[in-house]
N, CA, C and O atoms as a GROMACS GRO file, in nm:
protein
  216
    1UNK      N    1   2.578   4.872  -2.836
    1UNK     CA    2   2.471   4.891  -2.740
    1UNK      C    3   2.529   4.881  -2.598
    1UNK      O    4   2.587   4.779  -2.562
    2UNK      N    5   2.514   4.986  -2.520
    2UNK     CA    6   2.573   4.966  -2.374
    2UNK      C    7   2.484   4.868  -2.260
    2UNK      O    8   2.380   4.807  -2.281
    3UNK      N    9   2.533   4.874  -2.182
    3UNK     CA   10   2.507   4.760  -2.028
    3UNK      C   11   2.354   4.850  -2.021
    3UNK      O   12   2.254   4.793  -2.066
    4UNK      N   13   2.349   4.904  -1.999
    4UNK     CA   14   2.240   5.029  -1.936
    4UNK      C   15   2.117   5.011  -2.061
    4UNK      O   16   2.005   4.980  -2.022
    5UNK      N   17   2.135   5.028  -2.178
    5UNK     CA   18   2.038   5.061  -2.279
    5UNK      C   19   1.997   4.858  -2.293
    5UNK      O   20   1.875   4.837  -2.289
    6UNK      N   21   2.061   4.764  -2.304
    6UNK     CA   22   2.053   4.592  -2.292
    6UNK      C   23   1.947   4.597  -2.184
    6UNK      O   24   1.826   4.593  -2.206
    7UNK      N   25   2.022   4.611  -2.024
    7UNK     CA   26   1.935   4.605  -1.903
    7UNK      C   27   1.756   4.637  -1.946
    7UNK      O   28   1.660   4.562  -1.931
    8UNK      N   29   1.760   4.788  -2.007
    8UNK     CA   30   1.584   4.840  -2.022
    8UNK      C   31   1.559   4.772  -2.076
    8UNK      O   32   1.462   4.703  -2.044
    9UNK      N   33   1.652   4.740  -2.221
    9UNK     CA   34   1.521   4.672  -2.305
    9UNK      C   35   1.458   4.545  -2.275
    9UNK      O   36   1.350   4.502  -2.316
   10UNK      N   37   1.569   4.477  -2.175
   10UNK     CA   38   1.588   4.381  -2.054
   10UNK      C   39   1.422   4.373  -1.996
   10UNK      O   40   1.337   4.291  -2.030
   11UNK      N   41   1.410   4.476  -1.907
   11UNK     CA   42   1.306   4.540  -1.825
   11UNK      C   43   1.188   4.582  -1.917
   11UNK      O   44   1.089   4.513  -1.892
   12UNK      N   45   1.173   4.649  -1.990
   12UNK     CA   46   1.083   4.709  -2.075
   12UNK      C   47   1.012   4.590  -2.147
   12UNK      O   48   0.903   4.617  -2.196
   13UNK      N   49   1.068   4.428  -2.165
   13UNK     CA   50   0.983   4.340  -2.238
   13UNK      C   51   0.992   4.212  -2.176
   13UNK      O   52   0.887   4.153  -2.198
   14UNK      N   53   1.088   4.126  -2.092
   14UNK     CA   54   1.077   4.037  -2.084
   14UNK      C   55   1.068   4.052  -1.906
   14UNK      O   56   1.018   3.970  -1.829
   15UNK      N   57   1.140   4.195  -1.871
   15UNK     CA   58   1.070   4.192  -1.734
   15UNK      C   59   0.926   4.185  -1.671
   15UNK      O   60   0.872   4.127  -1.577
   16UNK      N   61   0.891   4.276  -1.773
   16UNK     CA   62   0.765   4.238  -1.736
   16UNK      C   63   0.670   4.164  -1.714
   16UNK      O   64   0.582   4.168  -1.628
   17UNK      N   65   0.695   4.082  -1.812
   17UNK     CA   66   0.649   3.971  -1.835
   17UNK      C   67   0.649   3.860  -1.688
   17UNK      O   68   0.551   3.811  -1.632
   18UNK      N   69   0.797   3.844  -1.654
   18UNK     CA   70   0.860   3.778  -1.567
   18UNK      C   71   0.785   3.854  -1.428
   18UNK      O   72   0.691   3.778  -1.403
   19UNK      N   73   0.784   3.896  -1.391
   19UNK     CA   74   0.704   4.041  -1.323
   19UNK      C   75   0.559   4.008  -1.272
   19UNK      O   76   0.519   3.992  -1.156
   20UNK      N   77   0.488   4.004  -1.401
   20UNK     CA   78   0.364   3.979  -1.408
   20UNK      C   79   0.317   3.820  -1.373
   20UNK      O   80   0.221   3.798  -1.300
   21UNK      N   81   0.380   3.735  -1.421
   21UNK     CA   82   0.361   3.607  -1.378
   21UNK      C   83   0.434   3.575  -1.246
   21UNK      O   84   0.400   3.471  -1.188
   22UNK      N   85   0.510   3.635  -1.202
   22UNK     CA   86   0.541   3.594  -1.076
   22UNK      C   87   0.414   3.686  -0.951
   22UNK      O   88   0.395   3.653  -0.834
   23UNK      N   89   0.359   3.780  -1.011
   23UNK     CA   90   0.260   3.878  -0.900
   23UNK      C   91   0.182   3.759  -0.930
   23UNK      O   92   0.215   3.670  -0.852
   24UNK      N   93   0.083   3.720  -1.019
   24UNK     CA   94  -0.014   3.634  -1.036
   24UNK      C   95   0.031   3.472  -0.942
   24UNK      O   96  -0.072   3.406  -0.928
   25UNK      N   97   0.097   3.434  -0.908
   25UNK     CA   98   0.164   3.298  -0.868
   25UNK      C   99   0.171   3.338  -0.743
   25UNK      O  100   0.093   3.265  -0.682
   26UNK      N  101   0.223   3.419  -0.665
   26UNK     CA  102   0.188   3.490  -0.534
   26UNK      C  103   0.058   3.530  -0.473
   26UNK      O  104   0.024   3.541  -0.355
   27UNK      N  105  -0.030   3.557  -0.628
   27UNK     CA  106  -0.147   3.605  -0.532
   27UNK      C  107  -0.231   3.439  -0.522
   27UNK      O  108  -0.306   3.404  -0.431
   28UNK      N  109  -0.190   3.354  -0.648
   28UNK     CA  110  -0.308   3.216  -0.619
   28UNK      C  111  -0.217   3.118  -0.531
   28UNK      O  112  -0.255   3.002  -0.523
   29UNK      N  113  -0.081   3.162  -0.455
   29UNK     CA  114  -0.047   3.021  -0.377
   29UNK      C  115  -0.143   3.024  -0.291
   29UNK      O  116  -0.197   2.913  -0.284
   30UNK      N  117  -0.204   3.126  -0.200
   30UNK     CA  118  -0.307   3.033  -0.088
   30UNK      C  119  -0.416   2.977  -0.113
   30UNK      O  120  -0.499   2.933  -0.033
   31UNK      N  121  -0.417   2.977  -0.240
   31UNK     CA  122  -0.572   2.901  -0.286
   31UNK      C  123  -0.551   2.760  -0.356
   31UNK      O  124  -0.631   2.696  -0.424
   32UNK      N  125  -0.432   2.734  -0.322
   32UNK     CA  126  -0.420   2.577  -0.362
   32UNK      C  127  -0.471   2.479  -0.274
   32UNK      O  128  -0.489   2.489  -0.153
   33UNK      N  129  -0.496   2.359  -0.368
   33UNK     CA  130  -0.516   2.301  -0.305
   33UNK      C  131  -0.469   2.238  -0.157
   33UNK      O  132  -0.552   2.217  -0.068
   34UNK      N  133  -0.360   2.218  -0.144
   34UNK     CA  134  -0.288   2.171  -0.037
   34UNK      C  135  -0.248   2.296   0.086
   34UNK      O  136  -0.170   2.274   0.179
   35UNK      N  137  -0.290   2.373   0.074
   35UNK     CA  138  -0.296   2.507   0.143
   35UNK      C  139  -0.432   2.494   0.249
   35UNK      O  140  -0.447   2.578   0.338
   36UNK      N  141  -0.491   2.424   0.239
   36UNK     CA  142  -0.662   2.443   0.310
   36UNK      C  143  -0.574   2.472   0.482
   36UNK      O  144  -0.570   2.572   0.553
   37UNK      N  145  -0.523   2.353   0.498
   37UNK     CA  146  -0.535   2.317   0.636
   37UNK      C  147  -0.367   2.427   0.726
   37UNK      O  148  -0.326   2.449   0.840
   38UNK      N  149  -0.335   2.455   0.615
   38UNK     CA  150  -0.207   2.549   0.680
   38UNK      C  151  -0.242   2.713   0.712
   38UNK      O  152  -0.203   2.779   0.809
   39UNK      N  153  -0.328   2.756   0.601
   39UNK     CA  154  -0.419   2.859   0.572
   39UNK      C  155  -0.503   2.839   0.739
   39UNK      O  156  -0.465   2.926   0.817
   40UNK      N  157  -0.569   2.776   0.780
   40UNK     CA  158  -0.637   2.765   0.855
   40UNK      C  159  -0.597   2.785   1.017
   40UNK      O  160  -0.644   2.853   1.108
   41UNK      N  161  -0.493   2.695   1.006
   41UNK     CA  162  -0.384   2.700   1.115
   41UNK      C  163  -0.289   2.834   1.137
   41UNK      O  164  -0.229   2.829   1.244
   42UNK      N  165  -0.267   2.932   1.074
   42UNK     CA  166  -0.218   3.029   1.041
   42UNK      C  167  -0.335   3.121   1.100
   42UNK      O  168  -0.334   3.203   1.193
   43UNK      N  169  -0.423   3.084   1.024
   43UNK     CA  170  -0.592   3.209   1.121
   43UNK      C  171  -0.575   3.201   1.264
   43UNK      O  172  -0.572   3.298   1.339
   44UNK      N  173  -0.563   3.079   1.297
   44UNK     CA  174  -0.629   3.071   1.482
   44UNK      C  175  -0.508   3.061   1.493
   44UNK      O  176  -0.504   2.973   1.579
   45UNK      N  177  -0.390   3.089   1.468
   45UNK     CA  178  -0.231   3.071   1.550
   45UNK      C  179  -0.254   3.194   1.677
   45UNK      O  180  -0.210   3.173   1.790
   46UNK      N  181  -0.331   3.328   1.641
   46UNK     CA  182  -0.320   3.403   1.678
   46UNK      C  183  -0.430   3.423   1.836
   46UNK      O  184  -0.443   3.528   1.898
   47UNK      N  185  -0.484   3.312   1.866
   47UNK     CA  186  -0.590   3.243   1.957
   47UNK      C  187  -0.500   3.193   1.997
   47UNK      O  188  -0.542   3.192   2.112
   48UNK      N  189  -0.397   3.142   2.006
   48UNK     CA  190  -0.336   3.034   2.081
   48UNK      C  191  -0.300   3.065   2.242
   48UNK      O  192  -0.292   2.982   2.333
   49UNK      N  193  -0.282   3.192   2.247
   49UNK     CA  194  -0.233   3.172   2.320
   49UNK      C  195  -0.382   3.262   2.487
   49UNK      O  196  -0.366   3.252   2.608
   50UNK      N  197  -0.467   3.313   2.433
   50UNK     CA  198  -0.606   3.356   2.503
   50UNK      C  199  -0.602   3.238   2.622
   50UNK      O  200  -0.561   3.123   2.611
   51UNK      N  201  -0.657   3.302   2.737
   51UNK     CA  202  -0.703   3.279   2.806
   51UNK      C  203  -0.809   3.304   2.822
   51UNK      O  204  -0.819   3.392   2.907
   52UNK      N  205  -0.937   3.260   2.768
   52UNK     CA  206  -1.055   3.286   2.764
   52UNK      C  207  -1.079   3.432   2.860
   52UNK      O  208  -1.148   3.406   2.959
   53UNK      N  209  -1.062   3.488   2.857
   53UNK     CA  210  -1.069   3.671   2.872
   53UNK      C  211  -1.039   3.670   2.998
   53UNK      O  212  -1.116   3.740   3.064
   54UNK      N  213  -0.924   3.598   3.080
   54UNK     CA  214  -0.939   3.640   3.132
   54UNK      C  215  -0.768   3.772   3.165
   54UNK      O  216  -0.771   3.857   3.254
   0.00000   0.00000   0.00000
C-alpha cells in the first residue's frame, strides 16, 4: 500500500472524524462558561476609543 493511498484512507475515516469534532469545539468555545466576561469585553473593545461623536 503506498504513502498516498494510507494518507486517504487516513482522511476518508479518521479525518473526518478528527475534522468534525474539532469544527464543533470551535463553534461552542464562546459559549462557555468562563467566556461571559471576555466575550463581552471583546464587544465594546471597539467603543473604546469614541469620543462621544464628536
Amino acid at each position: 500500500m503506498s504513502f498516498y493511498e494510507n494518507l486517504r484512507h487516513f482522511a476518508d475515516s479518521y479525518g473526518l472524524v478528527v475534522i468534525f469534532i474539532l469544527f464543533l469545539t470551535l463553534c461552542a468555545w464562546p459559549f462557555r462558561p468562563g467566556a461571559k466576561r471576555r466575550n463581552r469585553d471583546a464587544a465594546r473593545s471597539i467603543f473604546e476609543d469614541e469620543n462621544n461623536g464628536e
